[in-house]
C-alpha positions as CSV (number, residue, x, y, z in Angstrom):
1,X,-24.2,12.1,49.2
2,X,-22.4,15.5,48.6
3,X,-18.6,15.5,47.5
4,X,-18.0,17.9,50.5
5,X,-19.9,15.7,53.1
6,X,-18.2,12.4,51.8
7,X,-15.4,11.0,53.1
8,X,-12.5,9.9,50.6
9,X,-13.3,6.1,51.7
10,X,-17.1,7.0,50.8
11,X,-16.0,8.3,47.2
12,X,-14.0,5.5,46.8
13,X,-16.6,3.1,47.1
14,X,-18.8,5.7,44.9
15,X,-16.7,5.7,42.4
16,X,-15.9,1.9,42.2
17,X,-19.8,1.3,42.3
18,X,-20.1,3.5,39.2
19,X,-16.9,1.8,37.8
20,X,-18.7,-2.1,37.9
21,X,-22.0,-0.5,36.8
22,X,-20.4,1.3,34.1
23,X,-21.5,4.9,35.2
24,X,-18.2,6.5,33.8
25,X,-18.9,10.4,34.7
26,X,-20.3,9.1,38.0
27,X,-16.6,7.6,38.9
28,X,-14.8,10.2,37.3
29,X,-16.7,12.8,39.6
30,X,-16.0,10.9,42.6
31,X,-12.7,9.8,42.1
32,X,-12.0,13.4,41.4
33,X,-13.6,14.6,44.3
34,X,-11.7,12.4,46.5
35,X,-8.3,13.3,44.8
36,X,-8.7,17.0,45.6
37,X,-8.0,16.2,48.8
38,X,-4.5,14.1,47.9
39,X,-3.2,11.6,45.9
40,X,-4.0,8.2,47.0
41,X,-3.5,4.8,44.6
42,X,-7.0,3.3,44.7
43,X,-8.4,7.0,43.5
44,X,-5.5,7.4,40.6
45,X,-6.4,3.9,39.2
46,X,-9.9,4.4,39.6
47,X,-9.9,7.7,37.9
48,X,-7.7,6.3,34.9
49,X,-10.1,3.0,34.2
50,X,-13.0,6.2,34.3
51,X,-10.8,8.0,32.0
52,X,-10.1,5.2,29.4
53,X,-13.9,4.4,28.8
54,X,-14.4,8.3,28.4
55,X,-12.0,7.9,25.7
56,X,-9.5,10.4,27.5
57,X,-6.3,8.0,26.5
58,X,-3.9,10.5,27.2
59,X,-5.1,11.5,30.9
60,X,-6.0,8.2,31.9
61,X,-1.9,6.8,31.2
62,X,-1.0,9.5,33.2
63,X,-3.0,8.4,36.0
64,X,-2.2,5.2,36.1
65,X,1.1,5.9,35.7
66,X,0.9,8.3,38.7
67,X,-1.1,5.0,40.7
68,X,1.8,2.5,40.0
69,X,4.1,4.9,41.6
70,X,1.9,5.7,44.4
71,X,0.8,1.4,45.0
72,X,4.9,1.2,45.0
73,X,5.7,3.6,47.8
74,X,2.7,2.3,49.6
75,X,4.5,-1.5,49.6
76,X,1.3,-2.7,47.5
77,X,3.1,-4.7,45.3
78,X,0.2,-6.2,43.4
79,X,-1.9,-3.2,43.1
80,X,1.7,-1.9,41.1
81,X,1.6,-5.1,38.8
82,X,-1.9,-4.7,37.9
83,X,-1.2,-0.7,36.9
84,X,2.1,-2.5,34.8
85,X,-0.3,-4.8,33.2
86,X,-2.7,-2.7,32.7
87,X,-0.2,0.3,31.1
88,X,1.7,-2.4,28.8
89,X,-1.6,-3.6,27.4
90,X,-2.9,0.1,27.1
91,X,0.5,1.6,25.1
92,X,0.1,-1.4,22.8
93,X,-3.8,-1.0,21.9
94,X,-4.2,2.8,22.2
95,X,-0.6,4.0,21.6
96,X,1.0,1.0,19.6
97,X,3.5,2.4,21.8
98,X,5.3,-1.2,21.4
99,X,8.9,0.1,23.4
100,X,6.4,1.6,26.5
101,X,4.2,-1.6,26.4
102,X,7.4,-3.6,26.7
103,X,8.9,-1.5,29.1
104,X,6.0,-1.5,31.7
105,X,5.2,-5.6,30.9
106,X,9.1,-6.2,32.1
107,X,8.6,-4.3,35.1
108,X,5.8,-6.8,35.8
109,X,7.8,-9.5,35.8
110,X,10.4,-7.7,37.9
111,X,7.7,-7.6,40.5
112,X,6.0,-10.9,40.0
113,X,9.6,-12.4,41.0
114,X,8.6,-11.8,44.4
115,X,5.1,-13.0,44.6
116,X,3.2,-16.5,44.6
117,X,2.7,-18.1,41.0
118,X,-1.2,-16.9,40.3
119,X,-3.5,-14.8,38.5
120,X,-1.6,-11.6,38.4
121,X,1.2,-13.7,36.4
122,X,-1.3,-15.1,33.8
123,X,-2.5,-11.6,33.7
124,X,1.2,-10.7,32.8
125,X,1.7,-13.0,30.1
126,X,-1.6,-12.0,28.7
127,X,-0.2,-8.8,28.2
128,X,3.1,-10.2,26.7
129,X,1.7,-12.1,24.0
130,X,-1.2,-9.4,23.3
131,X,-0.7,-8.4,19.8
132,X,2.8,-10.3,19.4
133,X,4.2,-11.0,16.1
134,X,5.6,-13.8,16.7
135,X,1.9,-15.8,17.0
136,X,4.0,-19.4,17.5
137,X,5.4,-17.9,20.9
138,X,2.1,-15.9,22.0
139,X,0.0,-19.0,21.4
140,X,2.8,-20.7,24.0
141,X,2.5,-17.7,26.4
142,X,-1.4,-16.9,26.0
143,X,-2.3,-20.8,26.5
144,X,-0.4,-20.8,30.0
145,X,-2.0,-17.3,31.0
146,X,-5.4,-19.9,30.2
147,X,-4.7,-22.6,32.2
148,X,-3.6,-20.5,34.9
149,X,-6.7,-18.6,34.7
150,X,-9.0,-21.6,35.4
151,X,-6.8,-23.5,37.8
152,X,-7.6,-20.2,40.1
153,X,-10.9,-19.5,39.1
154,X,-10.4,-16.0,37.7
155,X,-13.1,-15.7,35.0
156,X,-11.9,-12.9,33.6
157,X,-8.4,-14.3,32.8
158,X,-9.8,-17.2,31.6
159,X,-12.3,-15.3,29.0
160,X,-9.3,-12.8,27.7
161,X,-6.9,-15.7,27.2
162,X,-9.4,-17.7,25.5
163,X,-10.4,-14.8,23.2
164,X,-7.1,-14.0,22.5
165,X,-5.9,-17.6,21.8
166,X,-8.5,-18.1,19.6
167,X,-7.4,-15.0,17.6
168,X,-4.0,-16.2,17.4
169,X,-4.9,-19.3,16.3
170,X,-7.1,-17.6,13.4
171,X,-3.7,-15.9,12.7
172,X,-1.8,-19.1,12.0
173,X,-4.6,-20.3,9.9
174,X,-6.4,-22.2,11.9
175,X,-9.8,-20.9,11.5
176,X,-12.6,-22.7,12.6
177,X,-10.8,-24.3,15.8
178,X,-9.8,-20.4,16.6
179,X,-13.2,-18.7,16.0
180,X,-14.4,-22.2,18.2
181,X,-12.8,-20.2,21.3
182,X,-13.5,-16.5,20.4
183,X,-17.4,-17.1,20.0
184,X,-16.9,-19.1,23.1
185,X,-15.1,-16.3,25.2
186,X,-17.7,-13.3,23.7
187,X,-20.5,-15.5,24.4
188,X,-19.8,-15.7,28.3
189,X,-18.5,-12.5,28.5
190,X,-21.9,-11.0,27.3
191,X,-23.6,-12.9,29.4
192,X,-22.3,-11.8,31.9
193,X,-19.5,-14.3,33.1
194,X,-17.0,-12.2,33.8
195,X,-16.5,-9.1,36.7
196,X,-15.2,-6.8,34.9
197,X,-16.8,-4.7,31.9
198,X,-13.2,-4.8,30.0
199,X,-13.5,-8.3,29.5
200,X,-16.4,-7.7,27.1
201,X,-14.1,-5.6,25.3
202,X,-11.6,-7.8,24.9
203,X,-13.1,-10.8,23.7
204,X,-15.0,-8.2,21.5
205,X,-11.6,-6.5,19.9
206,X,-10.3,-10.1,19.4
207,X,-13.3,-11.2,17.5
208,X,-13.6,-8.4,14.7
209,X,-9.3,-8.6,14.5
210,X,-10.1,-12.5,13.9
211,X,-13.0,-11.3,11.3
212,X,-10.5,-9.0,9.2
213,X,-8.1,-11.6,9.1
214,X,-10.6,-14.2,6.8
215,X,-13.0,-11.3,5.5
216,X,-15.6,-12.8,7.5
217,X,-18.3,-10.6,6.5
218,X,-21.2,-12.6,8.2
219,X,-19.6,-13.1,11.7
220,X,-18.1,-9.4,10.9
221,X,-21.5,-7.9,11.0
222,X,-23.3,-10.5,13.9
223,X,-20.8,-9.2,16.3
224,X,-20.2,-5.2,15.0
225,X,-24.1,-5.3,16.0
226,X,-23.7,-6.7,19.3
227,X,-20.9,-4.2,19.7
228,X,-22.8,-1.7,19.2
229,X,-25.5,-2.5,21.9
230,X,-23.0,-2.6,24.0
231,X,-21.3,0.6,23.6
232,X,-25.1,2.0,23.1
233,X,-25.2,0.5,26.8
234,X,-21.5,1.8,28.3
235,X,-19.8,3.9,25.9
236,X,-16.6,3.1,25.0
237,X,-14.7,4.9,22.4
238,X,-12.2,1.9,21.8
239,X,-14.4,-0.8,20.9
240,X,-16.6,2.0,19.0
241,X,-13.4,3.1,16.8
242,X,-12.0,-0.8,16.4
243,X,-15.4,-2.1,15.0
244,X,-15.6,0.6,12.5
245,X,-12.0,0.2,11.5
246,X,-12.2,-4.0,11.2
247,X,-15.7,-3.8,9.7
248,X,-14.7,-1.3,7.3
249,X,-11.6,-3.8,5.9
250,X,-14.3,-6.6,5.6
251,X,-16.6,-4.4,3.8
252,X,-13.8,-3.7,1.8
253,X,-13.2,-7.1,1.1
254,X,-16.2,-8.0,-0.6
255,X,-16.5,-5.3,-2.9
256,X,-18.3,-2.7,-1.2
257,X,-15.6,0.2,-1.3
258,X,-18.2,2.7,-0.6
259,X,-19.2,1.5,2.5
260,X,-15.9,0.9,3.6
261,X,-14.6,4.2,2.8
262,X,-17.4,5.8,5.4
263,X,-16.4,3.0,7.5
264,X,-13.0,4.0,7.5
265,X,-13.1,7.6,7.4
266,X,-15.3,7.4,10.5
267,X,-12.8,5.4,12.6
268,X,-9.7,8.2,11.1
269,X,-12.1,10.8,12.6
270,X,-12.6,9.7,16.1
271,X,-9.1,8.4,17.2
272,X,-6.8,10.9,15.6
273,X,-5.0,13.1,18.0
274,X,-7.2,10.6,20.9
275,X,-6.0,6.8,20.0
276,X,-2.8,6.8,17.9
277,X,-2.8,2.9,17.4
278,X,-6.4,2.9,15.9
279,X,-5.4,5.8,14.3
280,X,-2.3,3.9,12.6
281,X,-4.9,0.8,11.3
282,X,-7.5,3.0,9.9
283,X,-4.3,4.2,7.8
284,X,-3.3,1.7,6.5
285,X,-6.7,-0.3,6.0
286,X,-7.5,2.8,4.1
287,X,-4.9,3.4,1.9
288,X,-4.9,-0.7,1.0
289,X,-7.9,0.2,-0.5
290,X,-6.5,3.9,-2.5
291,X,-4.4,1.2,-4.1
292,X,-6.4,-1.1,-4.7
293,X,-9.1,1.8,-6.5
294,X,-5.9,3.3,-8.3
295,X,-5.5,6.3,-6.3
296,X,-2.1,6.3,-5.9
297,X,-1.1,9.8,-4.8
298,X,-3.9,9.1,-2.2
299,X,-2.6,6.1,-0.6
300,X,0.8,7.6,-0.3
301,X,-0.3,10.7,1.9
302,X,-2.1,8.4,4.0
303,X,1.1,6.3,4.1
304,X,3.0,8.8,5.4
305,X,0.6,10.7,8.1
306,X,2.3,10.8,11.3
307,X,1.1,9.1,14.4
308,X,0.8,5.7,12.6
309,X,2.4,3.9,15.5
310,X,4.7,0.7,15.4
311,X,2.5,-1.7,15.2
312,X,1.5,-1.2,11.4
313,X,4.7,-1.3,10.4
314,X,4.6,-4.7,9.0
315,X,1.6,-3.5,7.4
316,X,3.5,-0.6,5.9
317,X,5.5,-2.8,4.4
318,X,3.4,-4.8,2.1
319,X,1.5,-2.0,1.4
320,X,4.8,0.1,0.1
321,X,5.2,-3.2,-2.2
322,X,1.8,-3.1,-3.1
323,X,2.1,0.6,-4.0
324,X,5.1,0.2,-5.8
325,X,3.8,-2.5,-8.1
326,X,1.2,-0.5,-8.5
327,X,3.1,2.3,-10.1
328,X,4.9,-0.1,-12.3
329,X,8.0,-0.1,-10.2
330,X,8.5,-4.3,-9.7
331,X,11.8,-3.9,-9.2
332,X,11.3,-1.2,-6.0
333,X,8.8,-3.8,-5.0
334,X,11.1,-6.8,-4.6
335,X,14.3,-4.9,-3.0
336,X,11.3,-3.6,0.0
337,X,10.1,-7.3,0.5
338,X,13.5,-9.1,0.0
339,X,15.2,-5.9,2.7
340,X,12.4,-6.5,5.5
341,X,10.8,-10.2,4.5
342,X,12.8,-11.4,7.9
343,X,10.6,-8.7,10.2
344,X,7.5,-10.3,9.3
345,X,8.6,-14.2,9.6
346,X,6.4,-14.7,12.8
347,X,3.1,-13.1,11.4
348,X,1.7,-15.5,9.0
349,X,-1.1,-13.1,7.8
350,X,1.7,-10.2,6.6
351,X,4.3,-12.8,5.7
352,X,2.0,-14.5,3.3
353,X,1.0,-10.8,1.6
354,X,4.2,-10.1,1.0
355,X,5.1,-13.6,-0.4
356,X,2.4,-13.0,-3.2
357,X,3.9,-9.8,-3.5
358,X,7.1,-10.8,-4.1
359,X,5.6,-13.3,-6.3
360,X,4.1,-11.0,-8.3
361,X,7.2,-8.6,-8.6
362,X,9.3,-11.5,-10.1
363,X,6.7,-12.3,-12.7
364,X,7.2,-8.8,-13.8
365,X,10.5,-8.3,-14.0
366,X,10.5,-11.6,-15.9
367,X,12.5,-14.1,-13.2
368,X,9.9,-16.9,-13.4
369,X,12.6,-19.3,-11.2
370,X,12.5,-16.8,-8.7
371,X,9.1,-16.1,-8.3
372,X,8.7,-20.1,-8.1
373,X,10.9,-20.1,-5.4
374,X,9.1,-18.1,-3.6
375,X,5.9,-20.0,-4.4
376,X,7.3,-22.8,-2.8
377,X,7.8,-20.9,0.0
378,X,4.7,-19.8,-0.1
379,X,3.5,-23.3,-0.4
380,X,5.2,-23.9,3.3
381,X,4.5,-21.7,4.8
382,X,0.5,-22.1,4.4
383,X,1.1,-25.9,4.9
384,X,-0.5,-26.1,8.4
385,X,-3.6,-23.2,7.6
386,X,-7.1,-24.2,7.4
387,X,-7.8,-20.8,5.8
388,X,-9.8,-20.5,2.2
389,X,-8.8,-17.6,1.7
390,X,-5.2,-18.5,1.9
391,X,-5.8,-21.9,0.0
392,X,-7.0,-19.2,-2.7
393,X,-4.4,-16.9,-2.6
394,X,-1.5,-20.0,-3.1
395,X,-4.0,-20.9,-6.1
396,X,-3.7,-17.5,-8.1
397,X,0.2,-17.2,-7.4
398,X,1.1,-20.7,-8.4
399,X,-0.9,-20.0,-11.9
400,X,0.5,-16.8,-12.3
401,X,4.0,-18.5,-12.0
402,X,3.2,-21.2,-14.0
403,X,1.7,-18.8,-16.8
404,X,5.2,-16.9,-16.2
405,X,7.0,-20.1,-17.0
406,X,5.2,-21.1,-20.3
407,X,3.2,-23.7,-19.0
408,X,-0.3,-22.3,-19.8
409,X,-2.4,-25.6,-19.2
410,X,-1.1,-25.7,-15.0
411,X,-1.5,-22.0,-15.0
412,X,-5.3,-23.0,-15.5
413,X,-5.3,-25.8,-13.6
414,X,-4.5,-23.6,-10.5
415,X,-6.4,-20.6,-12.2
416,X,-9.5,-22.2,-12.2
417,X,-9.3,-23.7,-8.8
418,X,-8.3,-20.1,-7.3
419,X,-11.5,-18.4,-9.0
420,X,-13.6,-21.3,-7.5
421,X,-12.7,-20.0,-4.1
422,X,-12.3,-16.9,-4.1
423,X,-16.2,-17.0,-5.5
424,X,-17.0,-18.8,-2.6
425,X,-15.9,-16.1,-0.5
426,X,-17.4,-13.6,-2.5
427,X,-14.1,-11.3,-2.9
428,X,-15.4,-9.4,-6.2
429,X,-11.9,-7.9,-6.5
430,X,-9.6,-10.8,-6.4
431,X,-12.5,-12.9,-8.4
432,X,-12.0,-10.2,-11.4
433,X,-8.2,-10.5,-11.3
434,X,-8.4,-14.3,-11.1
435,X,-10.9,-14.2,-13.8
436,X,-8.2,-11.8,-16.1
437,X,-5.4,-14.1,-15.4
438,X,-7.1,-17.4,-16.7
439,X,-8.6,-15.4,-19.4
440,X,-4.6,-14.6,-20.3
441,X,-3.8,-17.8,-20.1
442,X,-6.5,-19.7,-22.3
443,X,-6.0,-17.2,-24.9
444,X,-4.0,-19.3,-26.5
445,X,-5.9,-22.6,-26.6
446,X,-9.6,-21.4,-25.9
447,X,-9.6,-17.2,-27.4
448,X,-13.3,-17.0,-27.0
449,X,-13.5,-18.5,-23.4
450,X,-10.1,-16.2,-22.6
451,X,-12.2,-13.0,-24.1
452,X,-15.2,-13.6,-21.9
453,X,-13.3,-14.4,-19.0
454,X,-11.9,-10.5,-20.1
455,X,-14.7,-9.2,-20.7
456,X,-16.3,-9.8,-17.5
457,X,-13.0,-8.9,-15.2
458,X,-13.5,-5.7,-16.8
459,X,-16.7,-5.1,-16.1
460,X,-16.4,-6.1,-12.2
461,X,-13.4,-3.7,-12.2
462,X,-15.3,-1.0,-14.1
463,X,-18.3,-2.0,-11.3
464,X,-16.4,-1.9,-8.2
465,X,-14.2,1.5,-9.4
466,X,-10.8,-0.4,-9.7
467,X,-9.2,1.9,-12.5
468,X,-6.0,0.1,-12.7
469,X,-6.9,-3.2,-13.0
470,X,-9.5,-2.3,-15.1
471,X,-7.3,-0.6,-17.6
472,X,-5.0,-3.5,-18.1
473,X,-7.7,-5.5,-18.4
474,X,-8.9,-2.7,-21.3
475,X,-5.9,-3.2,-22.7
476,X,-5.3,-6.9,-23.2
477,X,-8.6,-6.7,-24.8
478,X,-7.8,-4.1,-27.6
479,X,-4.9,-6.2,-27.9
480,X,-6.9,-8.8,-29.2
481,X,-8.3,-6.7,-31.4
482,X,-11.8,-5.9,-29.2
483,X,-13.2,-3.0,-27.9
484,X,-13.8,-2.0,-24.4
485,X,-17.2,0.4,-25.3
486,X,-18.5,1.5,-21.9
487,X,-21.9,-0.4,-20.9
488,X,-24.9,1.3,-20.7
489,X,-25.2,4.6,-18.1
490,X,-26.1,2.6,-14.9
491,X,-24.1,-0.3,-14.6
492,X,-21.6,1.1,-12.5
493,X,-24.7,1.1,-9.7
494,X,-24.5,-2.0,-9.2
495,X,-23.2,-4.4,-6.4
496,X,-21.0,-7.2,-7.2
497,X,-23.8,-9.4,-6.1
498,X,-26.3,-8.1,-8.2
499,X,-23.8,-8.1,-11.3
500,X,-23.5,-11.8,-10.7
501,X,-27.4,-11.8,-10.3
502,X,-27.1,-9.9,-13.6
503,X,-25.0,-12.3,-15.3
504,X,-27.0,-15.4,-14.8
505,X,-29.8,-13.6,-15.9
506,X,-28.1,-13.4,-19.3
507,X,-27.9,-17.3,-19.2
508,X,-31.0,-17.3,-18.6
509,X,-31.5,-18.7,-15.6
510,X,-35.5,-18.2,-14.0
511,X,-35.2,-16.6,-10.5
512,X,-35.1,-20.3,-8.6
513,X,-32.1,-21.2,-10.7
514,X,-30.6,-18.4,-9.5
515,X,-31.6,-19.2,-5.7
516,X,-29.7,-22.4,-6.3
517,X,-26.9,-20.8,-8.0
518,X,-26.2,-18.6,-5.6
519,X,-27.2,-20.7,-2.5
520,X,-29.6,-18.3,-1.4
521,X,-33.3,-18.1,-0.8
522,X,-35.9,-17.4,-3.7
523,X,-37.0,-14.4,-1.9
524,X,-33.5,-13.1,-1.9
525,X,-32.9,-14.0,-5.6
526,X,-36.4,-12.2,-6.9
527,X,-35.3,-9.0,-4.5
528,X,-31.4,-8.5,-6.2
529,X,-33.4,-9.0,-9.3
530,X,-35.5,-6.5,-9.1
531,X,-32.9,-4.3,-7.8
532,X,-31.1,-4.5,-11.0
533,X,-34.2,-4.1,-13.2
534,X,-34.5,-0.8,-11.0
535,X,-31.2,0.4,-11.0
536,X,-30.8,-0.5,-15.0
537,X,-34.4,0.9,-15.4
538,X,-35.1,-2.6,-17.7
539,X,-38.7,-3.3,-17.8
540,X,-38.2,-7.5,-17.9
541,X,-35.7,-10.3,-17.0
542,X,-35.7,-10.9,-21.1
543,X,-34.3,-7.4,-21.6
544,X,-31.9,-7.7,-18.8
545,X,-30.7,-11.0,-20.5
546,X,-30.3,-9.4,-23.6
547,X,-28.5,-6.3,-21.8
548,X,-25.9,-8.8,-19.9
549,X,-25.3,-9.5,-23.5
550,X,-24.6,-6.6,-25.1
551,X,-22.8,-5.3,-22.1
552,X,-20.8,-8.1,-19.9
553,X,-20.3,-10.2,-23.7
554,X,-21.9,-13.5,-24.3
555,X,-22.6,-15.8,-21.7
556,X,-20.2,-17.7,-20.1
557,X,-19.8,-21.5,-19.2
558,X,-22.0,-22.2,-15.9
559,X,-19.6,-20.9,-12.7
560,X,-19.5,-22.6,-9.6
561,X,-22.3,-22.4,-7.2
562,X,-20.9,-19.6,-4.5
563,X,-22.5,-18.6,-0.7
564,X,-25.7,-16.0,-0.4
565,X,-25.0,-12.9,-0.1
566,X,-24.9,-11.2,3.1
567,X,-26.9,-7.8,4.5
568,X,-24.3,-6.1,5.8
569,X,-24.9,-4.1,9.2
570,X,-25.0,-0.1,9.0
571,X,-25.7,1.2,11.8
572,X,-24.7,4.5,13.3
C-alpha cells in the first residue's frame, strides 16, 4: 500500500497496526502520511504514542497536545481525557514537569464530571497518584484506580495500578507484600496480559524504582535483563534510560562505584536535552555518589546543572545536607533539613535520609538531646516498615546518639546490631562506617577490638575509593598512636566481596568454611578466591592469610554469616 494510493482511514489502520505490533517508524510514516492531508485526532494521537517510543519527547507532547484539542472540537470527550491522562503522566515521567502534569490531570477530572463512573476515571487517578509524595494518599487513590480496573475488565488498568501500588507500598516500607504485587503485575504484563505495549513499561519502571528503594541488587539485575530483551524487541528510550539510571544506584549501593558510574553516565548521556525528568535522577543519583567518593566540587556541579526538574527536589535536599556535612559544615546541614524537613513529610524514603541526616548534624555540632529527639522521631516514623535496610539505618543513628551522649555500652549494643544488617545486605559502604563507629566506641573498654574494627573500615574505604571517610578513619587511628601504611600495590583491585573473601582467609578459614560463611556455593567461594590470589598475585591461600594480616591487621572475632554475592548484569 502506497502513502499516495491510501486513503487516510487506510493509514489509520496502518499505523495503529504498527502501533500494537510495536513497528514505531511504520506508524510514524503512516500517521504522517495521513496528516499531510489535515489534522485529524486519531492521526495526532497516533503519531505522538509513535513519537514517544522513538524517544522524540518533545514532538510527541506537542502532538498530543494538538489531538486533545482537536478530540474536543470534535465532541469526543473521552478521546480528550485519554490525551489529559496520557499528557499528565508524560510531563511527570519525561518532563518532571509536576505544574503541567497537574494541570492537564485536573482537566481530566473536569471532563470525567460528565461521563459514567469507569475505566477512563481509574485511568485518571492512576495518573494522580503516579509519582505522588504523599505515598499515604496515592496508595488511597491508586487502590481505587485497582479495583475499578477489574470490576470492568480493563487489564491494562488493572496491571499499572497493581504495579504501581506495589511500588508505593515498597515506599512506605512494606517490602515484601509490595514487591508481592509488582512481580505479579511485570509477570502478566510480559506475558502478554495486557493490550497495550506501555503496560510493560510501566510495571517495568515501577519495579527497578521499587529495586532502588531497598538496593535490591538481585531482583535489580533479574528484571534490568528482562528489560533489556524487551527494549532489544521494541525500542524504547524511556525504559532504556530508567534501567540504567535505577540499576546504576543499586550498583552503587553495594560497593561497586565503577560500575555505577558507567551506569550513570550512560543514562546522563541519552536523556539530556531529550528526557529532562531522567535527566534530573541520573543527577542526583550521581552526585550521591561524588559525595559519598569525596569529590565534593564534583557533586556540586552536578547539583546545580539545569534541567533537573521538580521532582528531585526532595532529593536535592538531602543531598545539599549530605554535601554540607561533608564539607564540615553541620551547622549548614541542620538549618537546610530543619527549613524544608515539612516538604518531605509524605515520602518516607527522603524523610528518613534526612532524619539520619539531621541526626548526624546534631552529633557534630555537639547537641546530643537534639539529635535524640530526632531519633525518636526517627524511631516513628519507621514504626510500620518492613524494610532491613531501614531497621539498619535506625540501628547506626541510635548508636551514634548514644555514643554522642556518653553511653558507650548502648552505642554498641545498637552498633553491633546495625553492622549485622547492613552485612546482610552487603552495603560495603555503610558496613565500613558502621564498623568505624563501633570501633570508636569500644576504644574505651575493648582498644584492640576498637583498632581492628579501624583498621578494617579503613581498608574497605581505601578499597571502594571513599577518600573522606577513609581519612577520618586514618586519623582516629594515628590518634591512637598507629599507623595507616598503605597495603600492598593491588589491594585496591579488589571487590568488597572478595576483600571479605580475603579476610576470612586470614582466619583461616578452608574454602567450604567460607561457602558457609558467606551463604554461597563452594564453587563460588574457590572462584572469588582465586580471584584474589590473581589480582594480589599470591601464590597460596597461606600467603594470602598471612597478607590479610599484615595488611587488613589481625584477625577479627568471627562476623556474622551474610547473603552470596550476586553477578551483577552488564549488558549493553
Amino acid at each position: 500500500m502506497s502513502a499516495v494510493s491510501a486513503s487516510a482511514g487506510e493509514l489509520l489502520a496502518v499505523g495503529n497496526a504498527a502501533l500494537g505490533a510495536g513497528h514505531w517508524a511504520e506508524a510514524r510514516s503512516a500517521f504522517e502520511s495521513c496528516l499531510s492531508d489535515g489534522a485529524t485526532p486519531e492521526a495526532s494521537f497516533g503519531l505522538a504514542v509513535a513519537l514517544w517510543w522513538l524517544g522524540e519527547n518533545h514532538g510527541s507532547v506537542v502532538r498530543c497536545s494538538e489531538a486533545y484539542s482537536l478530540f474536543r472540537q470534535s465532541g469526543d470527550t473521552e478521546s480528550a481525557v485519554q490525551c489529559a491522562v496520557w499528557l499528565g503522566i508524560t510531563y511527570k515521567a519525561n518532563f518532571a514537569n509536576f505544574a503541567a502534569a497537574n494541570g492537564w490531570i485536573g482537566r481530566a477530572d473536569r471532563l470525567l464530571e460528565s461521563i459514567a463512573s469507569g475505566p477512563l476515571h481509574g485511568w485518571a487517578w492512576v495518573a494522580r497518584a503516579y509519582r505522588m509524595p504523599d505515598l499515604k494518599a496515592a496508595e488511597d487513590i491508586t487502590a481505587r484506580a485497582l479495583e475499578v480496573g477489574r470490576d470492568a475488565g480493563d487489564v491494562d488498568l488493572e496491571l499499572v495500578a497493581l504495579a504501581q501500588l506495589g511500588l508505593i507500598r515498597v515506599g512506605r516500607g512494606e517490602t515484601e507484600a509490595g514487591f508481592a504485587l509488582i512481580d505479579e503485575a511485570v509477570a502478566a504484563a510480559l506475558a502478554g496480559e495486557r493490550t497495550s505495549l506501555d503496560t510493560v513499561v510501566y510495571a517495568c519502571c515501577d519495579m527497578l524504582n521499587a529495586c532502588e528503594l531497598v538496593s535490591d541488587l538481585e531482583r535489580a539485575v533479574q528484571w534490568c535483563k528482562v528489560a533489556a530483551d524487551f527494549v532489544d524487541s521494541y525500542g524504547c528510550p524511556f525504559l532504556y534510560a530508567e534501567c540504567r539510571i535505577y540499576y546504576g544506584s543499586v550498583l552503587a549501593a553495594k560497593g561497586r562505584w565503577s560500575d555505577a558510574e558507567r551506569e550513570l553516565g550512560l543514562g546522563l548521556r541519552i536523556t539530556e536535552g531529550a528526557c529532562p525528568g531522567l535527566y534530573g535522577r541520573a543527577l542526583t543519583r550521581l552526585a550521591a555518589l561524588r559525595i559519598r567518593q569525596g569529590r565534593l566540587e564534583e557533586a556540586e556541579q552536578l547539583m546545580s546543572t539545569p534541567e533537573q526538574g521538580v521532582d528531585v527536589e526532595a532529593e536535592a535536599t538531602v543531598l545539599l545536607a549530605a554535601l554540607q556535612l561533608a564539607r564540615g559544615d553541620a551547622e549548614a546541614a541542620g538549618r537546610t533539613l530543619k527549613q524544608r524537613l515539612h516538604q518531605l513529610e509524605h515520602h518516607n524514603s527522603h524523610l528518613i535520609a534526612a532524619l539520619d541526616l539531621l541526626i548526624e548534624a546534631y552529633v557534630a555540632v555537639g547537641d546530643a538531646n537534639a539529635a535524640e529527639a530526632t531519633a525518636d522521631r526517627l524511631t516513628r516514623v519507621v514504626v510500620s516498615a518492613d524494610s532491613d535496610q531501614v531497621d539498619a539505618l535506625t540501628a547506626s543513628a541510635r548508636g551514634r546518639v548514644a555514643f554522642a551522649q556518653g553511653d558507650s555500652a548502648t552505642a554498641v549494643v545498637h552498633l553491633e546490631a546495625a553492622l549485622k544488617r547492613w552485612s546482610r545486605l552487603e552495603c560495603p559502604f555503610e558496613v565500613a562506617r558502621a564498623r568505624f563507629d563501633l570501633g570508636r566506641a569500644l576504644v574505651d573498654a575493648h582498644p584492640e577490638l576498637a583498632l581492628d574494627h579501624a583498621r578494617s573500615a579503613l581498608a574497605s574505604f581505601e578499597s571502594l575509593g571513599a577518600n573522606l571517610d577513609a581519612d577520618r578513619v586514618a586519623a582516629f587511628l594515628r590518634s591512637l598512636g598507629h599507623s595507616t601504611r598503605a597495603g600492598r600495590k593491588g589491594v585496591g583491585t579488589l571487590t568488597a566481596r572478595e576483600l571479605e573473601v580475603l579476610r576470612l582467609l586470614g582466619v583461616g578459614l578452608s574454602n567450604p568454611e567460607i561457602a558457609a560463611r558467606l551463604y554461597v556455593s563452594r564453587k563460588t567461594a574457590a572462584h572469588h578466591v582465586s580471584s584474589v590470589l590473581t589480582k594480589l598475585s599470591l601464590r597460596n591461600r597461606a600467603e594470602a592469610a598471612a597478607y590479610a594480616v599484615r595488611v587488613l591487621g589481625p584477625p577479627e572475632p568471627p562476623m556474622p554469616s551474610q547473603p552470596a554475592g550476586r553477578r551483577a548484569w552488564d549488558g549493553k
